[in-house]
Every structure is written in C-alpha cells, then in structure tokens.
LOVEXFI-460036 format. One record per atom (N, C-alpha, C): residue in three letters; residue number from 1; atom name; x, y, z. Coordinates in nm, 2 decimals. Layout:
# residues N
+-----+-----+------+--------+--------+--------+
! res !   n ! atom !     c1 !     c2 !     c3 !
+-----+-----+------+--------+--------+--------+
! ala ! NUM !   CA !      X !      Y !      Z !
...
+-----+-----+------+--------+--------+--------+
//
This chain:
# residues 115
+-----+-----+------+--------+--------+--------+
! res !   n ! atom !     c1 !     c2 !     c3 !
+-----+-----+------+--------+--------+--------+
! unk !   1 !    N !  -6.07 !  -4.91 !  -1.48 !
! unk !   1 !   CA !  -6.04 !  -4.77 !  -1.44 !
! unk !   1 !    C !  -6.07 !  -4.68 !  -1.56 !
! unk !   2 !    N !  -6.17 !  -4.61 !  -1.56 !
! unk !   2 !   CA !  -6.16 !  -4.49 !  -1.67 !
! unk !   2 !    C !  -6.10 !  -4.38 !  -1.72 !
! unk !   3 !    N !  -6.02 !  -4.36 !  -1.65 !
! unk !   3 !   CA !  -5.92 !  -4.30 !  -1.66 !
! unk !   3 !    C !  -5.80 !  -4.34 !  -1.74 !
! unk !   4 !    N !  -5.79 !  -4.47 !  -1.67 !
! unk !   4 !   CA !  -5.69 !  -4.59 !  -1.77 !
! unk !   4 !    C !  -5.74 !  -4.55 !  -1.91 !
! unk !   5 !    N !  -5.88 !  -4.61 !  -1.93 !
! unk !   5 !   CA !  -5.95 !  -4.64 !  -2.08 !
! unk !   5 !    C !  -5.97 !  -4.54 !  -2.17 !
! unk !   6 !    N !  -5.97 !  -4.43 !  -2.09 !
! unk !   6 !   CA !  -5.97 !  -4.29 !  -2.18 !
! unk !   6 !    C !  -5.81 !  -4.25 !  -2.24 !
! unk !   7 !    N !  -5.77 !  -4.27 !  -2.19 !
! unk !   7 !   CA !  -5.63 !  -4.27 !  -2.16 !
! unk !   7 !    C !  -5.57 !  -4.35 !  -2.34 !
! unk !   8 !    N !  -5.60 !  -4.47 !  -2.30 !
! unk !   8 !   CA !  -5.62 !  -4.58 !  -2.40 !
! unk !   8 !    C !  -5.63 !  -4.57 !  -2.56 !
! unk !   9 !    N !  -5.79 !  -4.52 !  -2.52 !
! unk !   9 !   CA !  -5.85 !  -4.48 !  -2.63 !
! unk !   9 !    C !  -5.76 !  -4.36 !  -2.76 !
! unk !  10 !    N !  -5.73 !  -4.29 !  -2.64 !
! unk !  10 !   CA !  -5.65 !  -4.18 !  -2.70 !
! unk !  10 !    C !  -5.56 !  -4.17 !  -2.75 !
! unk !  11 !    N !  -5.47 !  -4.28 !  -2.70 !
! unk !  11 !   CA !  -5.35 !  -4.31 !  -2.75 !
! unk !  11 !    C !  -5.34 !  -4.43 !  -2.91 !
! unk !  12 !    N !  -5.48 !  -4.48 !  -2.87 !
! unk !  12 !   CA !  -5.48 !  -4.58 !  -2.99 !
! unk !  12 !    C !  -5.55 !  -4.53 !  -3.12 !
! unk !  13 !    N !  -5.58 !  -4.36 !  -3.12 !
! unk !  13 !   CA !  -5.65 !  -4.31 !  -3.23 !
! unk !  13 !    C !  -5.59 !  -4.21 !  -3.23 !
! unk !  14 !    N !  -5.46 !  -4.20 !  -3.21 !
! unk !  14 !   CA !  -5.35 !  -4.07 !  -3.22 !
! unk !  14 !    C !  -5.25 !  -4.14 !  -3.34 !
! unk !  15 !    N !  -5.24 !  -4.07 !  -3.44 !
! unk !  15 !   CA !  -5.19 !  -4.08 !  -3.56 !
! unk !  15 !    C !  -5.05 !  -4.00 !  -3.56 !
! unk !  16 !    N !  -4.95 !  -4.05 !  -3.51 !
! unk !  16 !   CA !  -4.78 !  -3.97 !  -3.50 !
! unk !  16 !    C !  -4.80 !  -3.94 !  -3.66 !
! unk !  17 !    N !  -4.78 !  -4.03 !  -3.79 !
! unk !  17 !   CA !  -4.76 !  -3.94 !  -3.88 !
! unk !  17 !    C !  -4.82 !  -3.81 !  -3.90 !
! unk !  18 !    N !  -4.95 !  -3.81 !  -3.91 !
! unk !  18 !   CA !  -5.04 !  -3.70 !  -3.90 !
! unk !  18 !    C !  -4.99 !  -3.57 !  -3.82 !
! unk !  19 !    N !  -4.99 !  -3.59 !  -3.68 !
! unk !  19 !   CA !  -4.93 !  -3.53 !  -3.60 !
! unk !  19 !    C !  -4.77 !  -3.43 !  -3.66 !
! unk !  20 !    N !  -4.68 !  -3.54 !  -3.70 !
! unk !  20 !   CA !  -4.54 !  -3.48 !  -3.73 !
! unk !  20 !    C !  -4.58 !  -3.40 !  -3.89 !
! unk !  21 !    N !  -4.66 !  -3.46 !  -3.97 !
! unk !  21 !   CA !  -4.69 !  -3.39 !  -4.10 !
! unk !  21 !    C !  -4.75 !  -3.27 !  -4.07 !
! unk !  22 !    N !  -4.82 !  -3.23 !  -3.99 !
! unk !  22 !   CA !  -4.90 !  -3.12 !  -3.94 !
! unk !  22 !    C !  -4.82 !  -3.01 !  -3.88 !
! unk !  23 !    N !  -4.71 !  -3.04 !  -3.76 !
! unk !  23 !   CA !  -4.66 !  -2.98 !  -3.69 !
! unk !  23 !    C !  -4.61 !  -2.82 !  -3.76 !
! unk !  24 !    N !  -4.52 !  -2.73 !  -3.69 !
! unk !  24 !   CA !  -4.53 !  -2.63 !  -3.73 !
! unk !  24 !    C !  -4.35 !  -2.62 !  -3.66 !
! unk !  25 !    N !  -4.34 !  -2.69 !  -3.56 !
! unk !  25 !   CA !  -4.27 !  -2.75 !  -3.50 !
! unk !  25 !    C !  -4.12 !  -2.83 !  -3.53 !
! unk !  26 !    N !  -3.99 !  -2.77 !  -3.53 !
! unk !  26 !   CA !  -3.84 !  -2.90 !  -3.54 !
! unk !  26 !    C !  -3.87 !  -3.03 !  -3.47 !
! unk !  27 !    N !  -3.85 !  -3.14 !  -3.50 !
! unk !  27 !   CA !  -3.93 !  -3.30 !  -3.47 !
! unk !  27 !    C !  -3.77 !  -3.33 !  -3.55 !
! unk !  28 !    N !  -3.72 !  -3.44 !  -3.40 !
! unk !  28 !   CA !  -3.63 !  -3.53 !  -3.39 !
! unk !  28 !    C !  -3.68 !  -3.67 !  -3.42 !
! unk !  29 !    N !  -3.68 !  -3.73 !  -3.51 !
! unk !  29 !   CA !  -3.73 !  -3.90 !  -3.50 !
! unk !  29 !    C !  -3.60 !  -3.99 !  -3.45 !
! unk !  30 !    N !  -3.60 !  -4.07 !  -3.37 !
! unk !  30 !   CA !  -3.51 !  -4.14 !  -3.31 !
! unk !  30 !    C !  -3.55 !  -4.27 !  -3.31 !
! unk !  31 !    N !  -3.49 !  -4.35 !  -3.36 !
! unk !  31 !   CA !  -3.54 !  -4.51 !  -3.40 !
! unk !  31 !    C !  -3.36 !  -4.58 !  -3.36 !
! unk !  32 !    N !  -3.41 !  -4.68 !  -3.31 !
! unk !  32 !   CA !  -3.27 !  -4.77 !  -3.23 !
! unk !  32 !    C !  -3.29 !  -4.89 !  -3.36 !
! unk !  33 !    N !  -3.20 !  -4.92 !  -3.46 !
! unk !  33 !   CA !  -3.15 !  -5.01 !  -3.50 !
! unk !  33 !    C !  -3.17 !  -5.16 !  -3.48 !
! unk !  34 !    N !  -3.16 !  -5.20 !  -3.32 !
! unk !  34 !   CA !  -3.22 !  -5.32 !  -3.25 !
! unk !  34 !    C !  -3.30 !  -5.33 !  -3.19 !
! unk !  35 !    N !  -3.41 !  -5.22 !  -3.25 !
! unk !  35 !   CA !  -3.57 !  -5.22 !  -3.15 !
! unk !  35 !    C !  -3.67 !  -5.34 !  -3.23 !
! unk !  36 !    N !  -3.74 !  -5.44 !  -3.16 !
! unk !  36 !   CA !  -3.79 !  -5.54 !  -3.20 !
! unk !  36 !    C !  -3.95 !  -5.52 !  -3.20 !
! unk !  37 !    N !  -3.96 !  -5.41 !  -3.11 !
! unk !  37 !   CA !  -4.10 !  -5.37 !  -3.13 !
! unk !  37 !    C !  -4.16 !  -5.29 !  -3.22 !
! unk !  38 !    N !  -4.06 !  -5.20 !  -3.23 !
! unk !  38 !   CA !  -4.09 !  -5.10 !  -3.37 !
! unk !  38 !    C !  -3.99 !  -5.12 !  -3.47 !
! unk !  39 !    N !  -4.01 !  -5.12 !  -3.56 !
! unk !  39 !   CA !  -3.95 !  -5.13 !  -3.70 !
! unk !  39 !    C !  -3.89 !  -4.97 !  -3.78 !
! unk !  40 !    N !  -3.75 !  -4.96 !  -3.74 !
! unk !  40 !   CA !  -3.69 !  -4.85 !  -3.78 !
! unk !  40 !    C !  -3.76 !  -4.80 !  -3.93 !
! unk !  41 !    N !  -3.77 !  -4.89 !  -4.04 !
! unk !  41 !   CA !  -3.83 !  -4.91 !  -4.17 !
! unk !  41 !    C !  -3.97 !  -4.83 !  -4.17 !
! unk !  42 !    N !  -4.03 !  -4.91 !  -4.10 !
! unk !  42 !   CA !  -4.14 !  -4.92 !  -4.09 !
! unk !  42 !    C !  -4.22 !  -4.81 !  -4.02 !
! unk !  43 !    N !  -4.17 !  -4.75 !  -3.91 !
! unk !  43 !   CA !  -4.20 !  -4.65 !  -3.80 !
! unk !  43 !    C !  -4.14 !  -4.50 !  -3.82 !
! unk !  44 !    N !  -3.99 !  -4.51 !  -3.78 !
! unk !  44 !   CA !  -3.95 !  -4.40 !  -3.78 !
! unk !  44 !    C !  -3.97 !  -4.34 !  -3.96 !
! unk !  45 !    N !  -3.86 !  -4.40 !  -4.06 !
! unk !  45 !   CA !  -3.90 !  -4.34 !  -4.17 !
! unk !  45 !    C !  -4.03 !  -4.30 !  -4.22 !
! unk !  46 !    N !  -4.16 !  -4.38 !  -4.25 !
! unk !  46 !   CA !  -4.25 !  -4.30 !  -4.23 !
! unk !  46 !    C !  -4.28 !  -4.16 !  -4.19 !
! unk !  47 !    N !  -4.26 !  -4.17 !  -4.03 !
! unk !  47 !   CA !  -4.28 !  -4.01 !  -3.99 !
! unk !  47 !    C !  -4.17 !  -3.90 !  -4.02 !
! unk !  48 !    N !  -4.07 !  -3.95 !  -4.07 !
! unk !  48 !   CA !  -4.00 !  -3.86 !  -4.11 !
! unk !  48 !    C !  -4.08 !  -3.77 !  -4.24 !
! unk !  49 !    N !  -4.06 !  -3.91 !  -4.34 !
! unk !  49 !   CA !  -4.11 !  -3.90 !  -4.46 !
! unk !  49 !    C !  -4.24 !  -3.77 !  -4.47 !
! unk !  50 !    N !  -4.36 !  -3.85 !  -4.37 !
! unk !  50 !   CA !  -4.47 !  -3.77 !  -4.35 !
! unk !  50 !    C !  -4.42 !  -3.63 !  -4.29 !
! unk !  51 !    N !  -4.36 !  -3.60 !  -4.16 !
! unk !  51 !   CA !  -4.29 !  -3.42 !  -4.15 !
! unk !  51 !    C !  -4.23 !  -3.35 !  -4.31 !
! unk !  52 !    N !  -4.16 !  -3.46 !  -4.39 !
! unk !  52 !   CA !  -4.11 !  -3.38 !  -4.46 !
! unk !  52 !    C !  -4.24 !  -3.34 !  -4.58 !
! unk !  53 !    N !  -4.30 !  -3.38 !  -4.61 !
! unk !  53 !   CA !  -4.39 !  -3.40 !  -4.72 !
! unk !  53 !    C !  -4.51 !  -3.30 !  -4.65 !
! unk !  54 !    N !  -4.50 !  -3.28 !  -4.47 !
! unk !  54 !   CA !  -4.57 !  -3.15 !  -4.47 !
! unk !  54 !    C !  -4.51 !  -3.04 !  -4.45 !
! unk !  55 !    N !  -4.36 !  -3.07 !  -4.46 !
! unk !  55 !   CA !  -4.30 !  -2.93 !  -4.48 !
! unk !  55 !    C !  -4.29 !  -2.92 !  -4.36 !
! unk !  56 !    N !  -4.24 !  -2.99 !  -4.24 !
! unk !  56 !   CA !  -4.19 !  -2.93 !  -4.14 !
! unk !  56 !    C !  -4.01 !  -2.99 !  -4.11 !
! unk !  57 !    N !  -4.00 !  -2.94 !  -4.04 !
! unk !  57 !   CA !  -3.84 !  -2.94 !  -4.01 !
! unk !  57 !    C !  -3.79 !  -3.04 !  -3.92 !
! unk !  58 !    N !  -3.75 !  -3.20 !  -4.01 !
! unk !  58 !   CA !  -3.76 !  -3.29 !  -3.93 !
! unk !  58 !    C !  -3.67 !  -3.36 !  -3.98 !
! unk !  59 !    N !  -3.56 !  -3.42 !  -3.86 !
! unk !  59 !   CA !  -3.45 !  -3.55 !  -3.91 !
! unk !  59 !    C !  -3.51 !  -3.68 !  -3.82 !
! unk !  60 !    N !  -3.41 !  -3.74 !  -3.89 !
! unk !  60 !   CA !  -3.41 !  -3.88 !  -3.88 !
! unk !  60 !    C !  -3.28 !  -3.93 !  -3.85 !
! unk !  61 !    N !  -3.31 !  -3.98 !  -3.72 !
! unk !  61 !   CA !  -3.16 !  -4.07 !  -3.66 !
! unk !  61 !    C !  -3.18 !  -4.23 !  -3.64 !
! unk !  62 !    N !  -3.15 !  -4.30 !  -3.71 !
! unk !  62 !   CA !  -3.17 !  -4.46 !  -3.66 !
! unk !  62 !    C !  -3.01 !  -4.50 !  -3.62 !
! unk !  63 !    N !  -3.01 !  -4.52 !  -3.49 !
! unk !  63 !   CA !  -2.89 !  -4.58 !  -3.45 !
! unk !  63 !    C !  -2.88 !  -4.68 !  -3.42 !
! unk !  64 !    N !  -2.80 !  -4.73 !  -3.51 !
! unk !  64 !   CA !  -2.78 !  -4.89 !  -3.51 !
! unk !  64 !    C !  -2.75 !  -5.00 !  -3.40 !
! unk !  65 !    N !  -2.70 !  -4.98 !  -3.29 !
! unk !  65 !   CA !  -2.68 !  -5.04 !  -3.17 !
! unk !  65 !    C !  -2.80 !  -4.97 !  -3.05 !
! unk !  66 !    N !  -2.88 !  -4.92 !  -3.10 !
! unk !  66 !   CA !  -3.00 !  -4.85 !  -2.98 !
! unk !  66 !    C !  -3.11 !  -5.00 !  -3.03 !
! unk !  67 !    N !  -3.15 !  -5.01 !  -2.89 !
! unk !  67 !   CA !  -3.27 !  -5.10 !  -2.86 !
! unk !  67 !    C !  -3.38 !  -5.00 !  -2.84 !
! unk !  68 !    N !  -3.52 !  -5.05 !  -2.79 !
! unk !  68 !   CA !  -3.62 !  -4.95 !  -2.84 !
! unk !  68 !    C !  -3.63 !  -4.86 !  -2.71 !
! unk !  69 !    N !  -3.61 !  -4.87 !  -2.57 !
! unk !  69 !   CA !  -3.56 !  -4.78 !  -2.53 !
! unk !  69 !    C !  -3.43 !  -4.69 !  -2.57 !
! unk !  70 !    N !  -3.40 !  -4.69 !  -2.68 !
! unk !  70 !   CA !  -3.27 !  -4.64 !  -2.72 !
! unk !  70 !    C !  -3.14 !  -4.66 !  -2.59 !
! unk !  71 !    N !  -3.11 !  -4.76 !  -2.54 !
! unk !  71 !   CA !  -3.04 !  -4.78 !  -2.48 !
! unk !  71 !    C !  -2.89 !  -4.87 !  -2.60 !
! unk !  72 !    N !  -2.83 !  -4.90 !  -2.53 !
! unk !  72 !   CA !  -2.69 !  -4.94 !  -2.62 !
! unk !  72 !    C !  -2.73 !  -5.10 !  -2.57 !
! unk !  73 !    N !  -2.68 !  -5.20 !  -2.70 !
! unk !  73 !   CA !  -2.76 !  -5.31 !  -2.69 !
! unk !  73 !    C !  -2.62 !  -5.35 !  -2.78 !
! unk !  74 !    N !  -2.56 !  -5.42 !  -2.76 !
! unk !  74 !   CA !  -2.44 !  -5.54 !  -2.74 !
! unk !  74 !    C !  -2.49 !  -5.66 !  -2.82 !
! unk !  75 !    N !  -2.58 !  -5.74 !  -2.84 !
! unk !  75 !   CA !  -2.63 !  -5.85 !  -2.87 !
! unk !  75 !    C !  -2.63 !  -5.80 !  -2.99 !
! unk !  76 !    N !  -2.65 !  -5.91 !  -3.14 !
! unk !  76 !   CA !  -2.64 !  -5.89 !  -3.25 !
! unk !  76 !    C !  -2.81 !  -5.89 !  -3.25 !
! unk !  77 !    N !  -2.85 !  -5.85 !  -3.35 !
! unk !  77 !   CA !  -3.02 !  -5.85 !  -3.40 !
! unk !  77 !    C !  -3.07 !  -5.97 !  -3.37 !
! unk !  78 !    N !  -2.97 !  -6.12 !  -3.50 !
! unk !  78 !   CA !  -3.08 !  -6.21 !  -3.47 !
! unk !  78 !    C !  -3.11 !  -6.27 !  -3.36 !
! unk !  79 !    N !  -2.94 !  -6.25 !  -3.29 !
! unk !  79 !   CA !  -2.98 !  -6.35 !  -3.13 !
! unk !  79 !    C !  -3.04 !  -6.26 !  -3.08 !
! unk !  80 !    N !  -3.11 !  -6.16 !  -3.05 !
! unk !  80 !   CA !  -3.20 !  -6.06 !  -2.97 !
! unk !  80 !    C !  -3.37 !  -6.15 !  -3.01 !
! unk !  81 !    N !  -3.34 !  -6.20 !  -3.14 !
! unk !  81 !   CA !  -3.47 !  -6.20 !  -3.21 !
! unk !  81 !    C !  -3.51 !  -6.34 !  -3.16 !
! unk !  82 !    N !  -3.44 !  -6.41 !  -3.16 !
! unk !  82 !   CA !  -3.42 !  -6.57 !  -3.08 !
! unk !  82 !    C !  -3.46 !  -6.57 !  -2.92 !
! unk !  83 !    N !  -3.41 !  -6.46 !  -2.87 !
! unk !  83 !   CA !  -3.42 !  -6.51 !  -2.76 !
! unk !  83 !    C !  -3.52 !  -6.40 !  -2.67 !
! unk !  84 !    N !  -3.66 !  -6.38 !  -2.69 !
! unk !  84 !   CA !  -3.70 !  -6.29 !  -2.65 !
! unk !  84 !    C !  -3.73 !  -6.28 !  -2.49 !
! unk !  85 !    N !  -3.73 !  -6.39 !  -2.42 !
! unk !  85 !   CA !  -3.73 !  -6.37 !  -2.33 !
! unk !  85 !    C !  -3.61 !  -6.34 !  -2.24 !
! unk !  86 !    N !  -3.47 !  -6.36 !  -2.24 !
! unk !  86 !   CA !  -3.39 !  -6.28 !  -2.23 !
! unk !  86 !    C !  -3.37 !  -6.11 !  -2.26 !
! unk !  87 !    N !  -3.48 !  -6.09 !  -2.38 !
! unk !  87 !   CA !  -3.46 !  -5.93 !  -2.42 !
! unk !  87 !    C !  -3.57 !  -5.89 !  -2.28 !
! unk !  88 !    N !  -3.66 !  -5.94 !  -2.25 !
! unk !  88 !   CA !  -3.77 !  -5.89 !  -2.21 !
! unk !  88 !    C !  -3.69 !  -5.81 !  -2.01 !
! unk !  89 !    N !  -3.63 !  -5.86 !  -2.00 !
! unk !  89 !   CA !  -3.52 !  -5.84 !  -1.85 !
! unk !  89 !    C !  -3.43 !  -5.78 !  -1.90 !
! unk !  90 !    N !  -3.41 !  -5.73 !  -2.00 !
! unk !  90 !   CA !  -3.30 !  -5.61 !  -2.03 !
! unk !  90 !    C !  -3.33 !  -5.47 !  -2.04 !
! unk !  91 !    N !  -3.43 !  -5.45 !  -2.03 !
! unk !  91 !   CA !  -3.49 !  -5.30 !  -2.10 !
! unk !  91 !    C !  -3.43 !  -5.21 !  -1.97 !
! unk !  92 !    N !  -3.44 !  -5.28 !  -1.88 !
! unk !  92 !   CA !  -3.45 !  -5.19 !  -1.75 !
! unk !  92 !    C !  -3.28 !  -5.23 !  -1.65 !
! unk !  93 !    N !  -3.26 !  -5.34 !  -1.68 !
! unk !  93 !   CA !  -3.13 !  -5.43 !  -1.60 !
! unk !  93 !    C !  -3.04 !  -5.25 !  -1.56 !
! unk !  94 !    N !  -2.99 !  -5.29 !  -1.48 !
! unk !  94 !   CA !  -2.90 !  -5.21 !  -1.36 !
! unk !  94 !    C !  -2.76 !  -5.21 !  -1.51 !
! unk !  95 !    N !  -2.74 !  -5.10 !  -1.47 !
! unk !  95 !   CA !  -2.60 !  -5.08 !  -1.58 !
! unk !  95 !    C !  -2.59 !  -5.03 !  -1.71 !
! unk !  96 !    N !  -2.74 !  -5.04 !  -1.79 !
! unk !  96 !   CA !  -2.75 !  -5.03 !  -1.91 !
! unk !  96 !    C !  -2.73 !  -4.89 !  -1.95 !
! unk !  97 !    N !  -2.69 !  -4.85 !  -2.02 !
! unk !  97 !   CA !  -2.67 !  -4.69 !  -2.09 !
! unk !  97 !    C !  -2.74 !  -4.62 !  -2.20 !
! unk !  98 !    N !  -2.74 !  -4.53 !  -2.21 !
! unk !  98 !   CA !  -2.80 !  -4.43 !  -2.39 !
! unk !  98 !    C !  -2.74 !  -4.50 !  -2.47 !
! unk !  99 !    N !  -2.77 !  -4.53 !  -2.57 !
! unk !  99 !   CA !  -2.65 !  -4.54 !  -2.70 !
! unk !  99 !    C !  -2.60 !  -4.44 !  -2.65 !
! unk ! 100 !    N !  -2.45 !  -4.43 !  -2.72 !
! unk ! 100 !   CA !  -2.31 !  -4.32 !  -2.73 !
! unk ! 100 !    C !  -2.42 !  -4.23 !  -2.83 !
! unk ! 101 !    N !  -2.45 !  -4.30 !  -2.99 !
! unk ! 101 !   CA !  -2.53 !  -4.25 !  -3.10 !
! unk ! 101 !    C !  -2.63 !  -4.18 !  -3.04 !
! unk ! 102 !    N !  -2.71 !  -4.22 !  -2.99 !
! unk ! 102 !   CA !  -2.85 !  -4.16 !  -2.95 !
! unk ! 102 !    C !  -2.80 !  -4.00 !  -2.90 !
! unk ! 103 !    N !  -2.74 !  -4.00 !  -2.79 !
! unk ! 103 !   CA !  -2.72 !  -3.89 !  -2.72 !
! unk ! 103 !    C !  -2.62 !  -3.83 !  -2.80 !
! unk ! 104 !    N !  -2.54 !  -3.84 !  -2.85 !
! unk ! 104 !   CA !  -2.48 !  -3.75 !  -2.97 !
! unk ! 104 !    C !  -2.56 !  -3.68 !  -3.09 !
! unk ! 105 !    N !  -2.68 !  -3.75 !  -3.14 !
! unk ! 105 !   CA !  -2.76 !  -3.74 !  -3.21 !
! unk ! 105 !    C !  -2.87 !  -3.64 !  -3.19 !
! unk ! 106 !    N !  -2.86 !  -3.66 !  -2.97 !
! unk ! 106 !   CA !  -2.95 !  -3.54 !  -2.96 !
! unk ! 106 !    C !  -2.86 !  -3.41 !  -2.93 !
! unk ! 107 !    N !  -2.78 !  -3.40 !  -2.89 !
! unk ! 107 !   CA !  -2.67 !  -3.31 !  -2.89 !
! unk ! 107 !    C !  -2.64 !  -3.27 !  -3.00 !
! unk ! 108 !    N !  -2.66 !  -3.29 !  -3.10 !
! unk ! 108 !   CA !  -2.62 !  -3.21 !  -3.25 !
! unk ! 108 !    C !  -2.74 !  -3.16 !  -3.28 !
! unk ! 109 !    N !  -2.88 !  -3.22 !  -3.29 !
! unk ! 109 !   CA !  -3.00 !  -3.16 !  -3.34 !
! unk ! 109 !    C !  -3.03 !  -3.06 !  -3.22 !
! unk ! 110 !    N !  -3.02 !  -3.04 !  -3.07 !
! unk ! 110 !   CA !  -3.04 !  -2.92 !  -3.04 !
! unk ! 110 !    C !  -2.94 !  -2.81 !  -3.05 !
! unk ! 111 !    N !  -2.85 !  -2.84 !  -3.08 !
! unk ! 111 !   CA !  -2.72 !  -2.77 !  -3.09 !
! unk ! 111 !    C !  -2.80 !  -2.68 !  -3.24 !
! unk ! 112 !    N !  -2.78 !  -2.75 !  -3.29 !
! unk ! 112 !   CA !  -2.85 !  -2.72 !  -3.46 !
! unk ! 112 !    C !  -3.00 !  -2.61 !  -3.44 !
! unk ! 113 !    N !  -3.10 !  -2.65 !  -3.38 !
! unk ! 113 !   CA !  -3.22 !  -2.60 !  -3.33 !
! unk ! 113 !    C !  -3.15 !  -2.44 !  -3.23 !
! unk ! 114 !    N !  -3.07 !  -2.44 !  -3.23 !
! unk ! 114 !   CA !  -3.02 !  -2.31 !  -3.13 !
! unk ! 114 !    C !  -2.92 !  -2.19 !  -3.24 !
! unk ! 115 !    N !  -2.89 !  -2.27 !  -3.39 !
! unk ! 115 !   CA !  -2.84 !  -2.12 !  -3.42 !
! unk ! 115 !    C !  -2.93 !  -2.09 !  -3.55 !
+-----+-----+------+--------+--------+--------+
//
C-alpha cells in the first residue's frame, strides 16, 4: 500500500528530539516507568533535555507504575520483563486504567499552561 509506505517513511525519518528542541510550543513528555519498549532513560529524558537546551517550555513526567500506553500496570518490572508474552494481551485487556500519575500529571501541566 503506498500510502502505508509513505506513511512509514515519514515516521521513520521524524526526529521527536529535533522536533521538541525546535518547537516554539509548551511540550508535556510523559514516559511510564514500566514501558518495555521505550526506555524512560533513554527516550523521554533526552527529549526533554533536547526542548530544554532549545529553549522551549518543557516538563518531564516518568510515572513509575505507567506501562507504555501509560496505563497503570500492577506487575513489578522484572516479571513484566520475563514474561513478555503475557505483557503482549495486556495493553488493551478490558478493565485496564490511566495511571492515577499520568492523568494527574496531565491535569497539573494544563492547569499550569492556563495561567
């Protein structure tokens, strides 16, 4: 589908640090604690780092019980990390919630963004 592949392309030569260092724009970075795909370390800090270093107006929330849909995740890290095919049927499972953290986190930075 080329549509798909354009699509693709674009996303795989889209640079978020660049992006948030550039902005002109308030930028929320939100990193879950027990996200296995992205690396709170690794991911979010960076682009903070990079917003701040271009001088734009940017926090940083890593909540420690958010998975990488920032959902609220109960399981400790390593057993998450053990058992991936179990994590792989959770992302979506019937019942699951925001972190409490997450949605508080966004509740304060637009709260903040408004005076």
């Amino acid at each position: 589908n080329p549509a798909a592949t354009d699509l693709s392309v674009g996303l795989l030569s889209f640079d978020p640090a660049q992006a948030v260092g550039s902005t002109k724009l308030p930028v929320l970075v939100l990193g879950g604690g027990k996200d296995l795909q992205v690396d709170p370390e690794l991911d979010a800090k960076p682009l903070h780092e990079a917003g701040r270093r271009g001088g734009a107006d940017v926090s940083l929330v890593i909540a420690p019980n958010a998975d990488h849909v920032l959902k609220l995740e109960d399981m400790e890290l390593d057993e998450l990390r053990s058992n991936p095919v179990v994590l792989a049927g959770r992302y979506n499972a019937e019942g699951r919630t925001l972190d409490p953290q997450v949605g508080e986190a966004i509740v304060q930075w637009l709260d903040g963004q408004t005076r």
